[in-house]
N, C-alpha and C positions, 0 to 999 in steps of 0.2 A: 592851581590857585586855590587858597584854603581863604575863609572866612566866618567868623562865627557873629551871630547877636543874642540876642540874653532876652528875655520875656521874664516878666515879674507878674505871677496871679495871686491875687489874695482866697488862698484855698488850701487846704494841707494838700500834701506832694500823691498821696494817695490816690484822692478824687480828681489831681490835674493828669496822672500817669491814665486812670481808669477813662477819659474824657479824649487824651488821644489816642487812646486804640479804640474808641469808639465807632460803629457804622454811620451813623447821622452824621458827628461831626466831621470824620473824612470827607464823607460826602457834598456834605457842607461847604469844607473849606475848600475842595476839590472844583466844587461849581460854582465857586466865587472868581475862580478867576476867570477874564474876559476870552481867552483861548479855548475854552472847556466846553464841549457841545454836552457832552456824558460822561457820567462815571457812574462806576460800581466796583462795593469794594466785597470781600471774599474774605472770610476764617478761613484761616490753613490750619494753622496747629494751636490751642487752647489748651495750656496748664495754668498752674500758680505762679510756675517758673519761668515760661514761655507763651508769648503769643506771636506764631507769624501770621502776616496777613497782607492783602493786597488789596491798592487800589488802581483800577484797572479805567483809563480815559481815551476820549477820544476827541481827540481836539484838531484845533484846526494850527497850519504851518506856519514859521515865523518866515519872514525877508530878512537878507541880510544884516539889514540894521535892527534889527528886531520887531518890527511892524507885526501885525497879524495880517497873515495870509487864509482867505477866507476861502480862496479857492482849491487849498492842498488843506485836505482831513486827514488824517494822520490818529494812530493808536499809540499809547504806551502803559505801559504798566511799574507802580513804582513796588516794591517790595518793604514791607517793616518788620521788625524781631525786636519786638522784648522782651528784653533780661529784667527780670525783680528785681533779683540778686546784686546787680548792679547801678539799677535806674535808670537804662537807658534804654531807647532806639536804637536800632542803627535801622538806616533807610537807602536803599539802592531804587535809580531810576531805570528804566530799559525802555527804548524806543528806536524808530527808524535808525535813527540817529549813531545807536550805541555803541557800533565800532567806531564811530568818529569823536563821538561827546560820550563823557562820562560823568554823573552828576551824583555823588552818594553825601552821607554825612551821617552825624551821630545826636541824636537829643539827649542831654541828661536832665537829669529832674532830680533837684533837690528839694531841699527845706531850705530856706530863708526868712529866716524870723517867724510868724506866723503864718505866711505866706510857701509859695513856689516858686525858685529860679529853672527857668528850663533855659540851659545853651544849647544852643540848634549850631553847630557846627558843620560847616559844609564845604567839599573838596568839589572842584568843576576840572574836567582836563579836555581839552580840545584838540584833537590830535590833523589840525589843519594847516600844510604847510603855510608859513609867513604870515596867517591872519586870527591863528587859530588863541592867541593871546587874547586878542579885540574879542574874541567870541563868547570867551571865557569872562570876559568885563560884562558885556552885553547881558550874560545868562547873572551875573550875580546882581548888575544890577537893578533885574526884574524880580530877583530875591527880591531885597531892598526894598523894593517900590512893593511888592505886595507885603510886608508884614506887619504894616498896621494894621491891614484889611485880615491878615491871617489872624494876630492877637488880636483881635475883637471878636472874631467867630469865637477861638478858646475859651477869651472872656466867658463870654454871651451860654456856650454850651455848659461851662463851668455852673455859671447861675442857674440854668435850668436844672442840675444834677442836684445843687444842693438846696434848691427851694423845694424841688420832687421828695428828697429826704427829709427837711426839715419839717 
């Protein structure tokens, strides 16, 4: 299952690129959600060209229907790489899970009139016999359901980068 949504920041593509590969805001955005006990995120590799880097959770377990289960704590670690050269992310997830679920995608980052479009493009594949379709719905719709909460953090860390420079 593929899906993508579009986020519009009023900032050049620059300072919204430089804002998510940022520590604080991963962080941020990481411990906003209500599963997230912990995170920490890690520099791998640091050019002009390339940044990878991880962030690393520890969160608690979903039920079937996607509920939070508070009594399975559970790791996972997502992976990022930016391309300059291109504008993008690409972002792999890995946990318990990952020989059954697989959750990757790609952020680009434009210009948009005076502004940023970033499409956050995202593939889910559920490899569970006869229910692993429904799973695959369940995980995008909790995409979904956080990305107001995600673009507000952006926002939010957006403002602080250019009121710090201004």
């Amino acid at each position: 299952m593929e899906f993508a949504q579009t986020w519009v920041v009023d900032a050049p593509p620059a300072v919204v690129a430089a804002v998510l590969r940022d520590e604080a805001f991963n962080l941020d955005l990481a411990t906003s959600r209500d599963d997230v006990v912990r995170a920490e995120w890690r520099s791998i590799e640091h050019t002009d060209e390339h940044h990878a880097y991880e962030v690393h959770t520890t969160e608690y377990g979903r039920t079937l229907t996607g509920g939070i289960d508070r009594a399975d704590v559970k790791q996972s670690t997502t992976r990022y790489r930016w391309r300059a050269s291109a504008g993008t992310i690409e972002w792999t997830w890995e946990g318990r899970e990952s020989g059954r679920v697989e959750v990757a995608g790609t952020m680009t980052i434009r210009e948009r009139g005076s502004g940023t479009e970033v499409v956050n493009q995202r593939r889910i594949e559920v490899r569970v016999p006869l229910i692993g379709e429904r799973i695959a719905k369940l995980i995008a719709r909790e995409f979904t359901k956080s990305s107001d909460g995600q673009l507000a953090v952006l926002r939010e860390h957006v403002r602080r980068r250019l009121h710090d420079a201004g």
